[in-house]
Every structure is written in C-alpha cells, then in structure tokens.
C-alpha positions, -999 to +999 in steps of 0.1 A: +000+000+000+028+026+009+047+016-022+019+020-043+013+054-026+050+063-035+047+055-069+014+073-074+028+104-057+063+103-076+051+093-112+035+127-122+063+147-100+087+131-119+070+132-150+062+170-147+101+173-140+112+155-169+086+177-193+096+205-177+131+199-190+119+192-224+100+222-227+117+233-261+106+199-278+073+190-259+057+220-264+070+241-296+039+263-317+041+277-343+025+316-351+003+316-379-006+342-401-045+338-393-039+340-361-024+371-362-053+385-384-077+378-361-055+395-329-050+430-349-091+425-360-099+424-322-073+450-317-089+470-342-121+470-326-111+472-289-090+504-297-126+516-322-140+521-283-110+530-265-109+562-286-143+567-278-142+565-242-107+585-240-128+613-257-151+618-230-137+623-195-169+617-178-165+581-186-129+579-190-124+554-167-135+513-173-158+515-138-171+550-148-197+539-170-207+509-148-244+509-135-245+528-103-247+500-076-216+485-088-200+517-097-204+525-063-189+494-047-162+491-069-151+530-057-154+516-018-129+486-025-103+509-042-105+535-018-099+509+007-071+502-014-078+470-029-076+461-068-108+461-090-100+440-117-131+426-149-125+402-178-134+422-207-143+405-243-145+426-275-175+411-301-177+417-339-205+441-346-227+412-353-225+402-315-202+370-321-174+362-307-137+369-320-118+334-320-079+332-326-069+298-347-045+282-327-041+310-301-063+329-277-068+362-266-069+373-232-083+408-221-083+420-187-090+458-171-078+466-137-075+498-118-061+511-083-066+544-061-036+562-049-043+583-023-023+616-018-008+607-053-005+636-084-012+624-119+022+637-125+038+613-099+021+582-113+031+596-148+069+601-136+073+561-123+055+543-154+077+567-174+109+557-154+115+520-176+154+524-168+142+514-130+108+491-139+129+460-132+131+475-093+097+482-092+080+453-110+101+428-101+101+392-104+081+389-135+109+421-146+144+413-143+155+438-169+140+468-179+159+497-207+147+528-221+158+527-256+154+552-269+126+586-265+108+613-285+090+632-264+061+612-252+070+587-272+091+558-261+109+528-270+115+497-243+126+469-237+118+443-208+134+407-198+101+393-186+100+357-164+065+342-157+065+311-134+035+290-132+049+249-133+072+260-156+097+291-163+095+312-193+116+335-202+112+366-226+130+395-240+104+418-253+103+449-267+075+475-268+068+511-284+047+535-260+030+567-265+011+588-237-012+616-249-023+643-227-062+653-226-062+677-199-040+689-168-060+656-150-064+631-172-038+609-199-036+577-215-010+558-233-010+528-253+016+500-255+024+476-277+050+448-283+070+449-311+091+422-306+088+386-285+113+365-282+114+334-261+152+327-243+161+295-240+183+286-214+186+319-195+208+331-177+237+303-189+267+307-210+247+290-235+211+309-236+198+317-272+162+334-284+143+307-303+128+320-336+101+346-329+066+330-336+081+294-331+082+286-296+068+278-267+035+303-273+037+315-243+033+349-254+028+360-288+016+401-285+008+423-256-008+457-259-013+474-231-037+505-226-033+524-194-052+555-184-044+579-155-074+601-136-063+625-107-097+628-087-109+625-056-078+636-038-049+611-053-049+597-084-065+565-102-044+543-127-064+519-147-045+492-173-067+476-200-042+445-215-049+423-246-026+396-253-023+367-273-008+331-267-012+300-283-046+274-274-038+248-255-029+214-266-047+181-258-029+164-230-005+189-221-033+214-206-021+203-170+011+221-180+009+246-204-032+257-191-019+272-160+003+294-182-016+307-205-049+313-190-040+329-154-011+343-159-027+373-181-045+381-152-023+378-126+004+397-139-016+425-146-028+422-109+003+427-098+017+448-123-012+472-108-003+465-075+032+472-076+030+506-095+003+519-067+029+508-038+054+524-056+038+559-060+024+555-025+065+554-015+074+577-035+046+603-023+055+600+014+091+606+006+081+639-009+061+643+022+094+641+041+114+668+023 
C-alpha cells in the first residue's frame, strides 16, 4: 500500500520534472498568419471604443460607466485600497465572438486608487522604464529605455512568468502617452518584438525564432489610463494579449500558463506601480 502510494505520488512529479526539462521539444507552436489576423481584427475594434471612451472624460475610466450600484462598490474597494480588476471581451459588430486559430486572446482591465498621489507622480514612475525592473520585479528582471521622442518611447523588458514551468522573454515595446487635460492621460503599449530565451541566464542561452516557440506569449498591448480625482490619483490598465490554445494532454502544463497568468500579472503589475507611487509620495512628504 505505501509503495503503491509512492509510486502514485512520484510518477506525475517526476514526470512534470522531466517535461519541464523538455520544454523546447514538448511543447514548440508555431505563429500563424491567421492567427495574427484575427488578434490585430480584435485590436482593431477594442482600440474603435478605447478612442471613444478616451474622448469623453466623464466616462474615462473602465468602472465610470458601470451601472450605479456597482459603480459605487467598486469605488469603496479601491479607496480601501484593494484592486478592481473585470475580464473584458470585445465582439464583432454582429455580436459573435472573435476566436484566434490556434491561439487565444486574453483581455483584462484593472485599476487602483492612490491616495495623496498627483497624476504627475504616477506619470513620472510608469515613465521611469530604466528602474521598472526595481519596481515590478520578479516577472521584470530587466528593464531599458531605448530610446525617447518626447512622449513617445521605446523599451525593452526581460520578462519571467513562473507557473509549473519558467519562461523566459525578452520583449520589446513602443509607448505613447497623450495628454487630454492637466487631469487626465492615456497611453498605449504595444509589443513589437517577442522573443522566447532558451536557457537563460547560462553561458549558452539563445532566443528561439520569434513566432516558433513555446506560445507563451505571442503580442501584448497594453492600454493604461491615469485620472487624478478624488484627492490622489487612479491608474487603470486595460491588456490584450495573445498566446497560443492549448494542446490536448498537455493542458495540466501549459493551461496554468496561458490562462491565469494574463490576469495575474496584470494584478500585480497594478499593485506594484500603486505601492510604488504610494513610497514615492510619502518621501516627498518628508522633504
């Protein structure tokens, strides 16, 4: 009885182990052109309302134009400092749904209240990407401005996501903030480059071929919009990213990946850049 115990316990430890070490070969995908067709045509129609709601600043916010009762809940939690985050899912203007062959699309909106915080302050740390990997670490390990006109920047990020198994990826994005008024700005984000690293951090660690890896991460855009109000300031992140679907018999591994990990790291990416700003306001407090 205990042996058999053993064996049931050690079997699918060992076997996760060994898969884990065979990631490159287990669980390689490949990017297709459709797929990426139908990201930019969700894309496409997400940013269609983004403008929209950017345009009016009475509903520039994703909880602003939520019915009242919720509205009103969703302010209590945030000034109690918690994190409101929503799955969000863009339709087709027939109603149906917008599916990704052989990937999926993951869309998430999350905001936090800073109290005591300026727009400007929030503005100054999600603009500081030489010191991100401080901030946002451990899913960022390495974070470099590369290169800036005006409000328009150029970055690039060593990301690591850690969910049964480790991926790592150097990414690059292009960023530009727009100003609507002294209290309210948005920026949008997108990736212009994914590469998964193989073997990081060893002498012998190499990028496999962009769009034929492990699918862990194919795009990111990111669309983040910043309210002062209310007496500190609000900082809201709507992301939309794309990895591939998930295999028949692997889903015990790869699943974990690439469904909660969209949400989680935009959970925390919220929840780091509002501890942050908090630090960085009572330290201006002190001088």
């Amino acid at each position: 009885m205990r042996r058999s115990l053993l064996v049931t316990t050690l079997v699918p430890f060992l076997a996760a182990a060994f898969l884990a070490a065979q990631v490159p070969d287990v669980v390689s995908a490949d990017l297709k052109p459709e797929t990426v067709e139908s990201f930019s045509r969700y894309v496409s129609l997400t940013e269609a309302r983004i403008e929209k709601q950017v345009a009016d600043p009475g509903n520039f916010l994703y909880f602003d134009q939520l019915p009242e009762s919720r509205r009103s809940r969703v302010l209590a939690e945030l000034k109690e400092g918690r994190i409101f985050m929503d799955r969000l899912e863009t339709r087709d203007a027939s109603g149906s749904e917008i599916d990704a062959p052989g990937g999926l699309i993951h869309h998430w909106v999350g905001d936090v209240f800073i109290p005591g915080a300026s727009l400007r302050q929030a503005l100054d740390l999600v603009e500081d990407y030489n010191h991100h990997q401080d901030v946002y670490k451990p899913e960022v390990v390495r974070s470099r401005l590369l290169g800036r006109d005006g409000n328009d920047f150029k970055i690039f990020y060593r990301l690591v996501k850690h969910k049964v198994i480790t991926v790592t990826l150097d990414t690059e994005h292009d960023v530009r903030y727009t100003r609507v008024d002294d209290s309210h700005w948005y920026s949008r984000s997108v990736s212009t480059r994914i590469a998964e690293v193989a073997d990081a951090g060893e002498a012998r660690e190499r990028e496999k071929p962009v769009g034929h890896d492990g699918g862990f991460l194919w795009r990111l855009n990111s669309y983040w919009r910043f309210v002062e109000r209310d007496g500190g300031a609000y900082v809201e992140c709507e992301s939309i990213s794309l990895t591939r679907d998930i295999p028949t018999g692997l889903g015990w591994m790869i699943g974990p990946v690439v469904t909660s990990i969209p949400k989680e790291s935009l959970e925390h990416t919220l929840g780091s850049t509002r501890s942050a700003v908090l630090a960085r306001v009572a330290t201006a407090r002190k001088q």
